[in-house]
Backbone bond lengths (Angstrom), bond angles and torsions (degrees), N, CA, C in turn:
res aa  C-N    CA-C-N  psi(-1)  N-CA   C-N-CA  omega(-1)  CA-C   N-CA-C  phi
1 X - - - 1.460 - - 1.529 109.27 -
2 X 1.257 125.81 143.24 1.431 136.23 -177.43 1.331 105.71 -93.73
3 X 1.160 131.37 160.20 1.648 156.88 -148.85 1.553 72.26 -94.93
4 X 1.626 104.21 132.81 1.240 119.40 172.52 1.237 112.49 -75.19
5 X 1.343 121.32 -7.87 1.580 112.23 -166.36 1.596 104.58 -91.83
6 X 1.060 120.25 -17.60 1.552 144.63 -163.56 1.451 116.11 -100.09
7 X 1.493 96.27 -27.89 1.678 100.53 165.20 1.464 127.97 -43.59
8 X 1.257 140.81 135.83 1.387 152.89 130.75 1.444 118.09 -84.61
9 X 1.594 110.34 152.96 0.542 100.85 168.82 2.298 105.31 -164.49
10 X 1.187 92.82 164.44 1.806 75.17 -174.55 1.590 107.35 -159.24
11 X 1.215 123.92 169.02 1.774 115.68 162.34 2.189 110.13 -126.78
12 X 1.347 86.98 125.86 1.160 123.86 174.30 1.703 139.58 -64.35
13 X 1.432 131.65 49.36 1.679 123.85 -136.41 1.640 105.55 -87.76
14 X 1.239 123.98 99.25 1.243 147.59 171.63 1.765 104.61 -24.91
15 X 1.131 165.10 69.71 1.061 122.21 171.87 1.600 113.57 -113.09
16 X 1.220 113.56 -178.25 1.221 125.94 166.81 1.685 118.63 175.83
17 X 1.383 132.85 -170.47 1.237 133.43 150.38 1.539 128.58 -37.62
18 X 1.122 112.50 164.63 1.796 118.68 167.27 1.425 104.42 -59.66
19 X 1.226 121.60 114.74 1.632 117.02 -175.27 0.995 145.02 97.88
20 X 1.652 102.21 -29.18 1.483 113.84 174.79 1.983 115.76 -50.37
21 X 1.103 109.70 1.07 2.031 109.04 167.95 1.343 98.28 87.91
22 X 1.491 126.70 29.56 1.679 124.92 161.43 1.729 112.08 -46.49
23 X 1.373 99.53 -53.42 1.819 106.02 -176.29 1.644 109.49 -62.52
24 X 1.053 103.61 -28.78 1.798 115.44 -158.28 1.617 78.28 -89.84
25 X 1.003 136.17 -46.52 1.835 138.08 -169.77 1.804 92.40 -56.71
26 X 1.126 102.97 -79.33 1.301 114.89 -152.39 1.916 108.33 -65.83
27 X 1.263 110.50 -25.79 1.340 123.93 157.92 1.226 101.72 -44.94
28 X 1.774 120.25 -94.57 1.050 114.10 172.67 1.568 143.13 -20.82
29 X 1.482 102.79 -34.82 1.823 95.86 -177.73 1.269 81.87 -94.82
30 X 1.112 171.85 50.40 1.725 145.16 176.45 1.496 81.56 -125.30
31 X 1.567 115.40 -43.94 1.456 124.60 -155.74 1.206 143.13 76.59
32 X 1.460 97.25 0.88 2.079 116.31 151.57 1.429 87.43 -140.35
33 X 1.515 85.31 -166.17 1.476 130.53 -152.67 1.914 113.26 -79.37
34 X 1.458 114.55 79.86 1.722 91.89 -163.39 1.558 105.99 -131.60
35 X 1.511 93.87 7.58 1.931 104.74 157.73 1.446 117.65 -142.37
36 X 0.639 150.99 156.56 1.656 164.72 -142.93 1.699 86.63 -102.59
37 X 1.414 118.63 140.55 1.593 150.06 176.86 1.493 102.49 -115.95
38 X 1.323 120.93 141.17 1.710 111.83 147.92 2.177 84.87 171.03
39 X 2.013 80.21 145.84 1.686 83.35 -160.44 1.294 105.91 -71.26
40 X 1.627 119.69 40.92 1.815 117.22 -165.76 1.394 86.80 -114.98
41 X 1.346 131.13 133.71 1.166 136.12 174.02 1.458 115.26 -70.53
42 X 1.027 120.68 163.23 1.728 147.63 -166.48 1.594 108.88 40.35
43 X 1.491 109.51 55.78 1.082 113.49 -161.54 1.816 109.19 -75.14
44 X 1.932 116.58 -39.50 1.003 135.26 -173.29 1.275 107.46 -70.55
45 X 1.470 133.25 119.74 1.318 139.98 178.81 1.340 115.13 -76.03
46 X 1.429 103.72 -59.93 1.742 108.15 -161.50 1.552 93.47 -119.39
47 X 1.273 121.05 -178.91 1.615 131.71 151.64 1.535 97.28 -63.02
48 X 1.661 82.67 144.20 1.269 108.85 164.47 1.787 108.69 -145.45
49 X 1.471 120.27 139.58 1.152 142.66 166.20 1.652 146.54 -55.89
50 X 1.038 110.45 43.48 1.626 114.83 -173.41 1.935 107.10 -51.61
51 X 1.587 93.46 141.51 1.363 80.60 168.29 1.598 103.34 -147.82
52 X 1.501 101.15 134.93 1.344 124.30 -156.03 1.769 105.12 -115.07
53 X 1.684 116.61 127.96 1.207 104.06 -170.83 1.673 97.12 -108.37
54 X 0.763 136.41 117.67 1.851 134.73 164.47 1.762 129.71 -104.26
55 X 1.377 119.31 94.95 1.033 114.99 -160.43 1.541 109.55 62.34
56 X 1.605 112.34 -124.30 1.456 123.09 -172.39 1.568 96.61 -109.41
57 X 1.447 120.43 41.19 1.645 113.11 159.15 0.983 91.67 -133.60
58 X 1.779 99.99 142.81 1.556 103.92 155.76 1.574 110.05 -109.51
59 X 1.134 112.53 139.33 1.521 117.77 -156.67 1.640 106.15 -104.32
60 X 1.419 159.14 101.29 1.092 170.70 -114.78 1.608 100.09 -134.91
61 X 1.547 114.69 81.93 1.150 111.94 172.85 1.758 138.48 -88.48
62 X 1.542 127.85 93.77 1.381 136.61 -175.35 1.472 111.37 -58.68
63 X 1.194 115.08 102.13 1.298 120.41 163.30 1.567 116.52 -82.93
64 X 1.093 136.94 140.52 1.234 121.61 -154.55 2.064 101.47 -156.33
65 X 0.935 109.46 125.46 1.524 118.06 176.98 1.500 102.38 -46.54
66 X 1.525 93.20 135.98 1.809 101.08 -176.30 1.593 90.67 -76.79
67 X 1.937 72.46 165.10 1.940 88.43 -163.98 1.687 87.81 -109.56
68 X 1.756 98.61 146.70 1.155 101.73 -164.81 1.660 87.51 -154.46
69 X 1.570 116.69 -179.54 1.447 113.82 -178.19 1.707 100.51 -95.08
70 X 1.145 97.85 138.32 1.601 108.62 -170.85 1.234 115.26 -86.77
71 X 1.533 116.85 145.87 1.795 112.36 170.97 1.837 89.79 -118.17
72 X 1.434 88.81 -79.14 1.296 83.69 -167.13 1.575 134.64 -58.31
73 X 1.374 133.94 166.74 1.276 126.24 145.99 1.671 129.70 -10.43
74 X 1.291 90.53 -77.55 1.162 105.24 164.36 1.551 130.45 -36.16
75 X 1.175 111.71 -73.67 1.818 117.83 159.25 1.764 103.38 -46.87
76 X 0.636 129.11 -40.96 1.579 123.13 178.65 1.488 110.88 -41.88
77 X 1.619 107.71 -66.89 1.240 127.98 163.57 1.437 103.51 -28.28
78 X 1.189 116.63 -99.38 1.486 122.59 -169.70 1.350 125.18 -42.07
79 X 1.719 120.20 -28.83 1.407 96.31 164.20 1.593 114.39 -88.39
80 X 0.868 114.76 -12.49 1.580 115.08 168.10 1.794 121.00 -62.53
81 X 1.373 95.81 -36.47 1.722 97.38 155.44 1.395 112.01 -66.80
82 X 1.178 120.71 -55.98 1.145 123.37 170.74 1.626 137.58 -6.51
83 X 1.754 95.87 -70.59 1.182 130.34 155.32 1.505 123.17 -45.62
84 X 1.598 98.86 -54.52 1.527 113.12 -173.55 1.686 111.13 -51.42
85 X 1.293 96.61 -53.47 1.602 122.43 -177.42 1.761 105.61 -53.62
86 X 1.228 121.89 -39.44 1.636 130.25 -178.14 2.073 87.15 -80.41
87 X 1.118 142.78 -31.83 1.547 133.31 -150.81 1.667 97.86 -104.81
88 X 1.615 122.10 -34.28 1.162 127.53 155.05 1.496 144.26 -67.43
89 X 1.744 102.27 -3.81 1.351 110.93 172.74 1.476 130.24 -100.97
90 X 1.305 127.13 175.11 1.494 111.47 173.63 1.611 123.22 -60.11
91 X 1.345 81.68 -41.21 1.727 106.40 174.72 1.314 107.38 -164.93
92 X 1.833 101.55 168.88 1.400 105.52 -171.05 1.690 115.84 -112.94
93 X 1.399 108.23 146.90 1.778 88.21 -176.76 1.867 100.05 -116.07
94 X 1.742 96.87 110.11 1.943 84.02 -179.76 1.400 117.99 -85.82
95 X 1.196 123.49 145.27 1.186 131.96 -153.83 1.459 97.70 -107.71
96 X 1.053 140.32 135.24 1.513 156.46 -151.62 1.690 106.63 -129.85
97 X 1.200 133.64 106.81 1.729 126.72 140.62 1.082 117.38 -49.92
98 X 1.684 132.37 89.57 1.399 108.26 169.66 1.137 114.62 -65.19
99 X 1.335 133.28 -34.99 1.751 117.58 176.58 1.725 122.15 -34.77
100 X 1.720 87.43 -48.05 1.534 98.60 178.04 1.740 121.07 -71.89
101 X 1.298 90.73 -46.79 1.455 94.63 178.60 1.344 126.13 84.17
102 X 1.576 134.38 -168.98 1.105 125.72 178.66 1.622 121.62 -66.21
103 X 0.931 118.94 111.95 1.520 125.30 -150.85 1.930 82.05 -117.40
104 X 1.529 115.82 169.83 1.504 132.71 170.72 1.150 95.47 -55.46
105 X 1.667 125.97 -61.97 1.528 122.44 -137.70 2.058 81.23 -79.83
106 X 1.088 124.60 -19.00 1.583 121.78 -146.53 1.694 73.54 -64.46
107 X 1.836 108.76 -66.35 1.315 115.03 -160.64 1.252 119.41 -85.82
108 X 1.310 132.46 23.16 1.668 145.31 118.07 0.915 88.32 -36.71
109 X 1.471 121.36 -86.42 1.795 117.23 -139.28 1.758 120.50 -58.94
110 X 1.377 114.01 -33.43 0.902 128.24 156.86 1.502 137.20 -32.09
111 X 1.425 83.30 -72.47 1.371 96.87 165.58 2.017 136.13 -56.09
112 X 1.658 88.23 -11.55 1.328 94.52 -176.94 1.998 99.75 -105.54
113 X 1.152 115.83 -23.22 1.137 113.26 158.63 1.086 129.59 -91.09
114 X 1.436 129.66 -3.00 1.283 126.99 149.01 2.221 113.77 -56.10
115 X 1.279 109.33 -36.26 1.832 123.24 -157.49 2.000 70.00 -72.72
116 X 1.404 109.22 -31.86 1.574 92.30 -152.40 1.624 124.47 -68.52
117 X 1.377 91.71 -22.52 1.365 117.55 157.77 1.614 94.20 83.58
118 X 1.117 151.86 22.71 1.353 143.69 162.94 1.457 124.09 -110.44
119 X 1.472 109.10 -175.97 1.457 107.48 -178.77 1.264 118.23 -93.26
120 X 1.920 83.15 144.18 1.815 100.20 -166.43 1.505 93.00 -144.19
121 X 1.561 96.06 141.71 1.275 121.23 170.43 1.251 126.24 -109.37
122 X 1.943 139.24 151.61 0.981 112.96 -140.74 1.491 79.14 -141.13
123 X 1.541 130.56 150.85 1.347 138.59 -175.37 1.613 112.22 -145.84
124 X 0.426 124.58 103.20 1.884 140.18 173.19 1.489 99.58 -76.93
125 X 1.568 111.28 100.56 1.269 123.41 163.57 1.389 130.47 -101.01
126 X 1.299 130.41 153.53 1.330 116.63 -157.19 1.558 133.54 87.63
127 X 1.354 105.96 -15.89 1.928 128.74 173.21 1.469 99.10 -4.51
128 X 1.851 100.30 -69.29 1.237 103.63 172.81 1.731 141.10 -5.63
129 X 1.407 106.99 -55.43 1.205 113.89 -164.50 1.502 103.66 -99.51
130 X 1.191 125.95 1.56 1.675 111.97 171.35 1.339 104.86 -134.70
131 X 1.398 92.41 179.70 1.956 101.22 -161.99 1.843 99.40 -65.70
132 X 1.141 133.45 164.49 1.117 138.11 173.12 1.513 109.96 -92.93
133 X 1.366 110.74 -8.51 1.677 96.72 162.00 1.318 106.82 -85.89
134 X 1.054 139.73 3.27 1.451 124.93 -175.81 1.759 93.27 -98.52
135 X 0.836 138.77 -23.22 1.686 144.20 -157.99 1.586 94.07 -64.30
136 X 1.234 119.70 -76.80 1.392 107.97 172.66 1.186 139.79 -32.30
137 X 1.289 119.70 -56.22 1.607 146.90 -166.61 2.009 81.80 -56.03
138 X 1.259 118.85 -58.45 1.815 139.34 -160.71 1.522 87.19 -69.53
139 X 1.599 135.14 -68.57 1.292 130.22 -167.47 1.229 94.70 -59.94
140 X 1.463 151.60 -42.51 1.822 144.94 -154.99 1.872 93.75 -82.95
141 X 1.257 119.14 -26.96 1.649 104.49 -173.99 1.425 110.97 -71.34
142 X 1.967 103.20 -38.54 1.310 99.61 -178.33 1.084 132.02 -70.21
143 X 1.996 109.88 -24.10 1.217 103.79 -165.46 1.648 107.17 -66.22
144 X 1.518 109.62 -28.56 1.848 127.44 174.07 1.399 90.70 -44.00
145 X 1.064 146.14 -63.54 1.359 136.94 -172.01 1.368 123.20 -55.57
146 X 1.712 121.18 -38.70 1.243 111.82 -158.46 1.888 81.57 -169.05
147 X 1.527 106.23 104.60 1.698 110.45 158.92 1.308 120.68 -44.56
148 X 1.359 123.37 92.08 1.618 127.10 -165.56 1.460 107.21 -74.93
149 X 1.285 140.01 159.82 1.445 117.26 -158.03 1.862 80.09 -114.19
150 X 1.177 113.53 -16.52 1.822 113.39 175.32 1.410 100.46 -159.50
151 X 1.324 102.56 162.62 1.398 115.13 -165.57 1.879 107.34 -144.05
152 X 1.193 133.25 120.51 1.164 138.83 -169.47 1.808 109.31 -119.46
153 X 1.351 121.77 150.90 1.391 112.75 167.52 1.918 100.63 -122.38
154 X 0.937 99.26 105.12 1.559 108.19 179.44 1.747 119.32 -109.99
155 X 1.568 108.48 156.49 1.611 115.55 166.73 1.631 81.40 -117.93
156 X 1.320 99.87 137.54 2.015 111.42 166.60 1.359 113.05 -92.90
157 X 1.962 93.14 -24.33 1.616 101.65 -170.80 1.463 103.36 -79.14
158 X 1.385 111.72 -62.01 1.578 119.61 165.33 1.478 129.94 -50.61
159 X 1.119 112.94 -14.72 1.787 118.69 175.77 1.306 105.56 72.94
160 X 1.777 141.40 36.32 0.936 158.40 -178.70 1.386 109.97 -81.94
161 X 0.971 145.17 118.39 1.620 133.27 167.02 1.192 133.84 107.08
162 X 1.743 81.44 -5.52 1.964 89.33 -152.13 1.641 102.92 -72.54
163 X 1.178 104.76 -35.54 1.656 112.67 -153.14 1.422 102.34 -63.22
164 X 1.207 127.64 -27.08 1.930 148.88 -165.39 2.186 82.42 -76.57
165 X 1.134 88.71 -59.95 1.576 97.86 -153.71 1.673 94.00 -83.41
166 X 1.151 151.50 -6.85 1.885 147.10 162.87 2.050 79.41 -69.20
167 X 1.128 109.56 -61.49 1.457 112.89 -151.62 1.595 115.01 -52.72
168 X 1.841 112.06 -53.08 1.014 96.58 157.17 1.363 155.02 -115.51
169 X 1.505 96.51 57.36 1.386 132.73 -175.66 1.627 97.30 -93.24
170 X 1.638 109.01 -40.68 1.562 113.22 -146.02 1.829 80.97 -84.11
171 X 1.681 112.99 -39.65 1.577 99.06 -177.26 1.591 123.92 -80.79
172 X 1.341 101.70 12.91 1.514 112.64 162.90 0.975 129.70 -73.81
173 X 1.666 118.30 -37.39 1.509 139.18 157.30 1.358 143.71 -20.93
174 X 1.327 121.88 74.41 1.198 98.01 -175.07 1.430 154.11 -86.83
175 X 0.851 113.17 178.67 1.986 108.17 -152.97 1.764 80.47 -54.20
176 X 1.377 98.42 163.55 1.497 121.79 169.41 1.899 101.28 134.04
177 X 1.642 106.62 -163.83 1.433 89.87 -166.79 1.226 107.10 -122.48
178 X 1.628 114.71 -179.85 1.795 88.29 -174.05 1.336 116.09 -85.63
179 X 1.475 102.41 178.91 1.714 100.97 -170.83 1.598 102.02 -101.17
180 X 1.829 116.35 -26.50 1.186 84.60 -175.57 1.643 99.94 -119.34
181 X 1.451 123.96 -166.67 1.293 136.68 167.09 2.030 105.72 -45.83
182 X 1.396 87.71 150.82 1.403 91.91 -179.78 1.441 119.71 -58.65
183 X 1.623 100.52 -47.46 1.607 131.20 -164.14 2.002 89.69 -83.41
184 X 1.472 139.56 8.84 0.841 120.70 -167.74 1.579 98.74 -107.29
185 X 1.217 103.29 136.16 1.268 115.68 -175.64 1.899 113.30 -106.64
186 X 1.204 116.02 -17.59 1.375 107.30 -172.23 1.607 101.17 -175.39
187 X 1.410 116.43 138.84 1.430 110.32 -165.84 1.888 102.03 -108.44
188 X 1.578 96.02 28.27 1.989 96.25 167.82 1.810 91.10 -104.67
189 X 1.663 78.91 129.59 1.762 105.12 165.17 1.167 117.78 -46.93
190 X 1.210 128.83 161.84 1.457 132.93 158.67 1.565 141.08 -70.33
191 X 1.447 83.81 0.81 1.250 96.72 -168.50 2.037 102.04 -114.03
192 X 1.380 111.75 -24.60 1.387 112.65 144.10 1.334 127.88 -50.65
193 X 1.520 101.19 -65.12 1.458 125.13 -172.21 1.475 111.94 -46.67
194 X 1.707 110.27 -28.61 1.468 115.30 -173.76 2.232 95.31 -82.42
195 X 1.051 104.41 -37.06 1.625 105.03 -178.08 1.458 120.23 -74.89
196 X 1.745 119.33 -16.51 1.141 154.42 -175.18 1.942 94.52 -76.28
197 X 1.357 111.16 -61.74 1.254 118.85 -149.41 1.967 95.43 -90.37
198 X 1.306 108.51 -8.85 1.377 122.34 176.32 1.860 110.46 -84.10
199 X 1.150 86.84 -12.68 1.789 94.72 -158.83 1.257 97.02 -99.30
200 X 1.064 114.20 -29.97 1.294 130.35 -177.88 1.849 130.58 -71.38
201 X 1.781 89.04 -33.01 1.257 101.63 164.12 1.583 133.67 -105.59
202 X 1.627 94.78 9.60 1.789 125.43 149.99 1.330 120.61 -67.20
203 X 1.703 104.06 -45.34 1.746 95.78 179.18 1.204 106.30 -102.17
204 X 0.955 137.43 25.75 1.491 146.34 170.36 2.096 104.10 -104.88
205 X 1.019 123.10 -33.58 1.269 122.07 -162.63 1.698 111.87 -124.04
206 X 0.985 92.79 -7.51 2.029 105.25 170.93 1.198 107.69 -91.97
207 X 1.754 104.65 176.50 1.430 125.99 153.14 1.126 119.78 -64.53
208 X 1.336 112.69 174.39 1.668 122.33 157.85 1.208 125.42 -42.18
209 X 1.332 103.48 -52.04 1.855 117.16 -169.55 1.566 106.60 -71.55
210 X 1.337 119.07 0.13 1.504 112.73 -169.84 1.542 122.88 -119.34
211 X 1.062 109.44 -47.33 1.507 115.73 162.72 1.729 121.92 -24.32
212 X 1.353 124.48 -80.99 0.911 124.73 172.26 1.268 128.44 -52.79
213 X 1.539 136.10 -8.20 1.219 145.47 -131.76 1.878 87.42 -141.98
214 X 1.226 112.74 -7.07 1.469 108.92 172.58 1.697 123.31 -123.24
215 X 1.328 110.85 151.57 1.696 126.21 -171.51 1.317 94.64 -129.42
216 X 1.400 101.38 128.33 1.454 108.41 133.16 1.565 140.19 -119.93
217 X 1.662 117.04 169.52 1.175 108.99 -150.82 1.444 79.42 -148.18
218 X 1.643 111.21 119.87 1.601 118.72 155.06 1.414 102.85 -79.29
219 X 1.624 106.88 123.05 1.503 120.98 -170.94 1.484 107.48 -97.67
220 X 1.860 111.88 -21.28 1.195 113.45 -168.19 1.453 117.73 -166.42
221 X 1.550 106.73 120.34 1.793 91.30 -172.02 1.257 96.71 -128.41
222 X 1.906 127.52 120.84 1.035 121.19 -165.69 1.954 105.03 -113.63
223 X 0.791 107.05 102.99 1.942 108.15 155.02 1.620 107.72 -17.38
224 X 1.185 82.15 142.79 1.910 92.73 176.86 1.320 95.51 -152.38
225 X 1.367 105.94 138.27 1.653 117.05 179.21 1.440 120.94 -55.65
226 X 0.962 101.85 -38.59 2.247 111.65 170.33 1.253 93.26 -65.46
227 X 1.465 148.80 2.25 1.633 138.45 165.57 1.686 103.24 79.69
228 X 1.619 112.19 0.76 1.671 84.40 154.35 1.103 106.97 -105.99
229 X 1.638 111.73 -159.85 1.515 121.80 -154.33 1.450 98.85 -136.94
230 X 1.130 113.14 156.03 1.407 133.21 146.41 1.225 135.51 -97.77
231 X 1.517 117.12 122.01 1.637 121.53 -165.92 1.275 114.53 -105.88
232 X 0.992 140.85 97.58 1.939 127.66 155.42 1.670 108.84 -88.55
233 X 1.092 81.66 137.92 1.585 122.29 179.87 1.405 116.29 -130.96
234 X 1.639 113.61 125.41 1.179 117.41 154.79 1.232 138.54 -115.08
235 X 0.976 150.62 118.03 1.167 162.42 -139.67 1.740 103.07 -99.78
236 X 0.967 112.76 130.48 1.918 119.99 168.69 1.212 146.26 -109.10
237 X 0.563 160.42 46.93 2.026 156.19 -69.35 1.563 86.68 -157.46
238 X 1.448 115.12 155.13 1.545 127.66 -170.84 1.510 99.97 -103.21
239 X 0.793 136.85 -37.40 1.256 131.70 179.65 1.914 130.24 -114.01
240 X 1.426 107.05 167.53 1.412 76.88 -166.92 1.715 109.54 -86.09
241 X 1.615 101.82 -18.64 1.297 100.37 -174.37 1.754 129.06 -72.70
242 X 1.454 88.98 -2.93 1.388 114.91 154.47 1.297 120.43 -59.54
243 X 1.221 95.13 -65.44 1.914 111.41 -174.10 2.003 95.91 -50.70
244 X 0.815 117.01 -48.10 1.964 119.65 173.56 1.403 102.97 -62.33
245 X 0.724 120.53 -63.56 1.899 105.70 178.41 1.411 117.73 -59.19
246 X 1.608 118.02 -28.29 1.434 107.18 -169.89 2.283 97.75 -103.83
247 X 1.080 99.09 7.53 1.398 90.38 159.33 1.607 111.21 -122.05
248 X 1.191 130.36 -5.89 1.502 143.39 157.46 1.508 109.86 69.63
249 X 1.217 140.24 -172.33 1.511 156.37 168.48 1.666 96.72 -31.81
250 X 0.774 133.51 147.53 2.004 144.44 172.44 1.267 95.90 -0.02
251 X 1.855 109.71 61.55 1.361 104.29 168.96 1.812 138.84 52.78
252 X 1.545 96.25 18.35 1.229 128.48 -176.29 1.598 121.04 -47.60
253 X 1.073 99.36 -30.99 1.630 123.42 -133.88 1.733 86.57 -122.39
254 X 1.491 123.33 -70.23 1.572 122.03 163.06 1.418 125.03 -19.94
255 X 1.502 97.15 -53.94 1.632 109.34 -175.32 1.186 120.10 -72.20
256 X 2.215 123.45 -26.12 0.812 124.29 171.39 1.308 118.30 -72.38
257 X 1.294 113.47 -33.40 2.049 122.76 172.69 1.796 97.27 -59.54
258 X 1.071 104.36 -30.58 1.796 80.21 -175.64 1.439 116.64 -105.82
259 X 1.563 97.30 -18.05 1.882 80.28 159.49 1.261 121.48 -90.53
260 X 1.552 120.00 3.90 1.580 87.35 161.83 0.969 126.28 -109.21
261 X 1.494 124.46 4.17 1.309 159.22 167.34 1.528 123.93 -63.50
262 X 2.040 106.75 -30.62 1.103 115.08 168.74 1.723 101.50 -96.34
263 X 0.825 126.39 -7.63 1.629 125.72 -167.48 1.824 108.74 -92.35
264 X 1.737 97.86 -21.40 1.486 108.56 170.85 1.302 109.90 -79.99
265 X 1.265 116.24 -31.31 1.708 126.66 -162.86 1.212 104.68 -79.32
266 X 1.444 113.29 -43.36 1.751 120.77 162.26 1.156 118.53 -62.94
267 X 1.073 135.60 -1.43 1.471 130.81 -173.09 1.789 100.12 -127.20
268 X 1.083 103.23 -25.84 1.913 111.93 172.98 1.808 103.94 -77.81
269 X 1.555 114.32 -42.27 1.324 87.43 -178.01 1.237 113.19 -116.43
270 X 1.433 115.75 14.08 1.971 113.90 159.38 1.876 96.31 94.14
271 X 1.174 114.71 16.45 1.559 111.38 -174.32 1.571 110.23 -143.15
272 X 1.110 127.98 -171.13 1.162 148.36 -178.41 1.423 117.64 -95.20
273 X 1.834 122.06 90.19 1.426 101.16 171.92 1.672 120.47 -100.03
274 X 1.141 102.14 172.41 1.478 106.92 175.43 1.633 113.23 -125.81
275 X 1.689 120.35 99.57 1.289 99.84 -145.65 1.836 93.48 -118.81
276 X 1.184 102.96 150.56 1.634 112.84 -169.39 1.350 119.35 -104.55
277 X 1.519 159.68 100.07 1.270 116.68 -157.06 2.060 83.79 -128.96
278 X 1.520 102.35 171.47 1.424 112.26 -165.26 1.349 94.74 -155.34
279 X 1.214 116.19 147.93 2.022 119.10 -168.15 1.627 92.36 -150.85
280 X 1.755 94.26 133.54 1.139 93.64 -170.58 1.847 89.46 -157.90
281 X 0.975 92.07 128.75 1.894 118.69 -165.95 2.100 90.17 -84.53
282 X 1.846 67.55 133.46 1.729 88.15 -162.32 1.816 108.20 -142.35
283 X 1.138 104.19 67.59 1.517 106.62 -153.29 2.285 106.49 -54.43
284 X 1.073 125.99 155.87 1.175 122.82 -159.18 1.653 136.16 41.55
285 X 1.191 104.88 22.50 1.409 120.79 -178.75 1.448 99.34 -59.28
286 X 1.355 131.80 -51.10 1.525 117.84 174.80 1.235 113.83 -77.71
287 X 1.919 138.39 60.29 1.182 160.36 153.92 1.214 99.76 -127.93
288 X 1.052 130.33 -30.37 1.389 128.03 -161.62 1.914 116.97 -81.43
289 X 1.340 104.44 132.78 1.447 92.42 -163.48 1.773 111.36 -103.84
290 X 1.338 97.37 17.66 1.495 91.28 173.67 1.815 98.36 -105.77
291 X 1.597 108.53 -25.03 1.253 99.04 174.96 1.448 138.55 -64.68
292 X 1.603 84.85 -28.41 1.876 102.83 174.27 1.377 102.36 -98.01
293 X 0.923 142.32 23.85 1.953 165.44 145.28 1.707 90.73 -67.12
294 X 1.434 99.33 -69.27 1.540 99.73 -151.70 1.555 110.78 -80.70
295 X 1.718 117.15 -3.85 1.469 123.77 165.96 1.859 97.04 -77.36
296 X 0.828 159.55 -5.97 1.385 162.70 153.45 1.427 93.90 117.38
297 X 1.030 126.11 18.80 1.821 114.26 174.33 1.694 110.78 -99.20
298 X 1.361 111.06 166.26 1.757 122.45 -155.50 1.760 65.41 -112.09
299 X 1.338 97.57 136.93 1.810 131.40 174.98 1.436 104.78 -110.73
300 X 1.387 104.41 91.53 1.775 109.11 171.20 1.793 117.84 -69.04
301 X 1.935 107.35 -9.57 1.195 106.38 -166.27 1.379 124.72 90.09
């Protein structure tokens, strides 16, 4: 533990597009597993909490659902966390695809953090995959858009960059003390984290039509004297022809979402789970405002 007087400390709001590698970013600096990955865009629902210790800062990282144009309820929710997560932090760091590049939604976002008038930092993820003469030419348009107060060229996937960008994240910090436990790594429950890591192996192992169109909800996590646990999970899907693809041939396909889903959960929390899952077709569930209540997002309606 560091001399309390010496402490820093600050919060950090991730944003960017659907995809731009926010989860894969903040994964990477935390150094496990404390938001859901998968190459299907708008994968991150709610905020989630990374927490990063550097020297005498602890660095409070907001991962935050990419902002995108909303239809449903549901999407409403999430870019409004979104938002929330960039208005609750010290500052925000936007995360850039250079492959992709300046995209509409890129210069939406911009444009709304430019009105916001604070400091923003700008990170080009993905470097990796394009020529490095183009990196400049892409960082000089944006900065025309929006005076970046720092500018980084990072891989999140490759672990490229990071060490430049932990460092001056940690001297961004300001003095004060930390907010969370030393040993704390992420402020999502276990009982999310178990519906989180389920969801995860939905949009990883489905179709198109299904991913987005499903919730889950840990209904029940019971203690067991041998120190593992028991998980139920239910799963919600809008349609029924959903519910057939996401339980597959003699339930083929179910069993594979939960064993590898329980084999992550065992290896995420150092114990033994025992995990249950049940799917049950719930047509307009993403209208519903107790359901997007119970995904941890604020329902404006």
């Amino acid at each position: 533990m560091t001399d309390i007087a010496a402490q820093r400390c600050g919060f950090v709001a991730i944003l960017g597009a659907p995809n731009a590698g926010k989860s894969t970013l903040v994964n990477a600096m935390a150094g496990t597993k404390v938001t859901i990955v998968s190459p299907k865009p708008q994968t991150t629902r709610f905020r989630v909490r990374a927490v990063l210790i550097e020297g005498d800062a602890q660095i409070v990282l907001v991962d935050t659902p990419g902002i995108f144009a909303p239809r449903r309820r549901l999407d409403r929710a999430m870019v409004s966390a979104a938002w929330g997560g960039a208005k609750d932090a010290d500052f925000a760091l936007l995360l850039v695809d250079a492959k992709t590049g300046i995209t509409e939604t890129v210069r939406g976002i911009i444009e709304r953090l430019a009105e916001q008038k604070r400091t923003v930092w700008l990170a080009l993820n993905k470097v990796d995959l394009i020529e490095r003469e183009q990196l400049l030419p892409l960082a000089a348009k944006l900065h025309e858009m929006l005076p970046f107060a720092e500018t980084f060229m990072i891989s999140a996937e490759k672990n490229k960059g990071l060490d430049r960008l932990r460092a001056k994240l940690a001297e961004a910090m300001q003095p004060g003390p930390w907010m969370f436990p030393e040993d704390e790594l992420s402020d999502l429950p276990n009982r999310m984290l178990a519906a989180e890591v389920v969801r995860e192996q939905i949009l990883r192992q489905t179709h198109e039509e299904v991913p987005h169109h499903a919730s889950v909800e840990t209904e029940q996590w019971t203690e067991r004297p041998d120190g593992s646990a028991r998980v139920d999970c239910t799963i919600y899907i809008a349609r029924a022809t959903q519910k057939a693809i996401l339980i597959g041939e003699g339930g083929a396909r179910i069993k594979e979402i939960g064993r590898r889903a329980r084999l992550e959960l065992t290896a995420l929390l150092e114990r033994p789970i025992h995990l249950f899952l049940n799917v049950k077709e719930r047509p307009g569930w993403d209208e519903e405002g107790g359901r997007i209540r119970a995904l941890g997002l604020e329902d404006d309606g």
